[in-house]
C-alpha positions as CSV (number, residue, x, y, z in Angstrom):
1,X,-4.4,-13.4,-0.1
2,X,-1.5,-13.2,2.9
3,X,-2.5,-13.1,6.5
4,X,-0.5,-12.3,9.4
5,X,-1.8,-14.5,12.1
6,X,-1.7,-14.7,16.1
7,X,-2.9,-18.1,18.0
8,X,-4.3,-19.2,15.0
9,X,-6.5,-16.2,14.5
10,X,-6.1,-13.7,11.5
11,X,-5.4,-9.9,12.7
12,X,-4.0,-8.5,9.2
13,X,-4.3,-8.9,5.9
14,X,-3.2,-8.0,2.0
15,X,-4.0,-9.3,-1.2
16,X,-2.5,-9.5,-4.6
17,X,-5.1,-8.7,-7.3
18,X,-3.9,-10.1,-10.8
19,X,-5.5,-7.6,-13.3
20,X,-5.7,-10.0,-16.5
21,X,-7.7,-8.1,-19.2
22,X,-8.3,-4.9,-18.4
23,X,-6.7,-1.1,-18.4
24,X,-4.3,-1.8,-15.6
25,X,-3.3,-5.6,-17.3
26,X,-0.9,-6.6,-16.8
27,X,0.4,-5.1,-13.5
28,X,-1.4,-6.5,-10.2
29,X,-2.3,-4.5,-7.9
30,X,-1.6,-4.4,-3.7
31,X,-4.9,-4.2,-2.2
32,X,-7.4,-4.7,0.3
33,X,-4.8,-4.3,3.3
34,X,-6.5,-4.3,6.8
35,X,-5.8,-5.0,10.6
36,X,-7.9,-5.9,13.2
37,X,-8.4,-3.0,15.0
38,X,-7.2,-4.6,18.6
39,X,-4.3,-4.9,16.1
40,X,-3.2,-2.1,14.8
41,X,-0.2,0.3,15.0
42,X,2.3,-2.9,15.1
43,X,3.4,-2.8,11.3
44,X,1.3,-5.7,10.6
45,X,-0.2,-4.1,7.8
46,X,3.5,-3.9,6.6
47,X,4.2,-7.1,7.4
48,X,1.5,-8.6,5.1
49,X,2.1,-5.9,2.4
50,X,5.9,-7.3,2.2
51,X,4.8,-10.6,2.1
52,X,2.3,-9.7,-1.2
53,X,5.3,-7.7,-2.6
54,X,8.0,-10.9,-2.3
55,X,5.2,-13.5,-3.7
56,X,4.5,-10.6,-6.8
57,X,8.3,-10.7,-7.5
58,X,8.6,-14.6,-7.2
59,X,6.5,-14.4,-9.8
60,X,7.9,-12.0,-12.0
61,X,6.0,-9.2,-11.5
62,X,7.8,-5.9,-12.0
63,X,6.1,-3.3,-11.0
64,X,3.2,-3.1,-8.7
65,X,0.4,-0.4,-7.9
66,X,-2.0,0.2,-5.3
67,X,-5.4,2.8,-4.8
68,X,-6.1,4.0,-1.3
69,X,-7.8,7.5,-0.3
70,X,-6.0,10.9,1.2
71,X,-7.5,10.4,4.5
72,X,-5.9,6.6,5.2
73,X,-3.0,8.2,6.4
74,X,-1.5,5.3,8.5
75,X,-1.8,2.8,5.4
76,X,-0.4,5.8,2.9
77,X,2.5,5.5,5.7
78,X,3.2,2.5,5.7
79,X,3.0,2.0,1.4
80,X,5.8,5.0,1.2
81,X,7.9,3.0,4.1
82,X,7.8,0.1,1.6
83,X,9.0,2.5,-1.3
84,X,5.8,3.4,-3.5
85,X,5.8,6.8,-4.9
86,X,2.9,8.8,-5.0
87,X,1.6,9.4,-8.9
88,X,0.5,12.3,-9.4
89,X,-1.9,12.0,-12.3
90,X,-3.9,15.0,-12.5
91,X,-3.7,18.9,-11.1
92,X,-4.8,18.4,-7.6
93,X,-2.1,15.7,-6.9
94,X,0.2,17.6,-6.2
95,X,-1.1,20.0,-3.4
96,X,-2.7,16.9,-1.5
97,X,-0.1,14.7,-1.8
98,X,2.1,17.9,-0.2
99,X,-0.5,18.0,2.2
100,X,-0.6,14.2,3.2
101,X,3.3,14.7,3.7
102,X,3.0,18.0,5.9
103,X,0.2,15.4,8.2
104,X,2.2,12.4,8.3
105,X,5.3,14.9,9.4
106,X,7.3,14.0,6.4
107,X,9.8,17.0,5.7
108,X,11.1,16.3,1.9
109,X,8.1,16.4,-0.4
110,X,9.1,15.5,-3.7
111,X,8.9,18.0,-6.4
112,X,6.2,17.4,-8.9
């Protein structure tokens, strides 16, 4: 677990989830990523997501995933600012993920 902190206090978080033994093993996972909400909109989020990403590669890690849901739009923001790509793993990917795009004002959808 990271935390971004201010006077000693938490206000965002991220954690690095090791999957050891089961379908996703062995890539970890970015997850549980919050902000306080007297908090957010600062890239703090980001901020602790980088720091997950840096201690993942200091440790090897190649690759990375993470799960979050269509309407989380400012996180989904913030995960394609650090350079994940949305997977488009079954036929309704594609129209919401060009969906999500058209919300967050984000002119060049891929082309899946």
């Amino acid at each position: 677990s990271f935390f971004v902190t201010r006077d000693g206090e938490p206000v965002a978080t991220a954690q690095l989830h090791l999957h050891v033994d089961d379908g996703y093993a062995p890539m970890p996972e970015l997850g549980w990523v919050a902000a306080s909400p007297r908090h957010r909109g600062h890239g703090l989020g980001f901020v602790a997501c980088l720091a997950v990403l840096r201690h993942a590669k200091s440790e090897s890690h190649r690759e990375i995933f993470l799960r979050t849901d269509d309407f989380r739009l400012p996180a989904i923001h913030t995960y394609l600012k650090l350079g994940f790509q949305p997977w488009t793993f079954d036929p309704s990917a594609p129209d919401r993920w060009r969906t999500i795009y058209q919300k967050l004002g984000i002119p060049d959808v891929p082309a899946w």
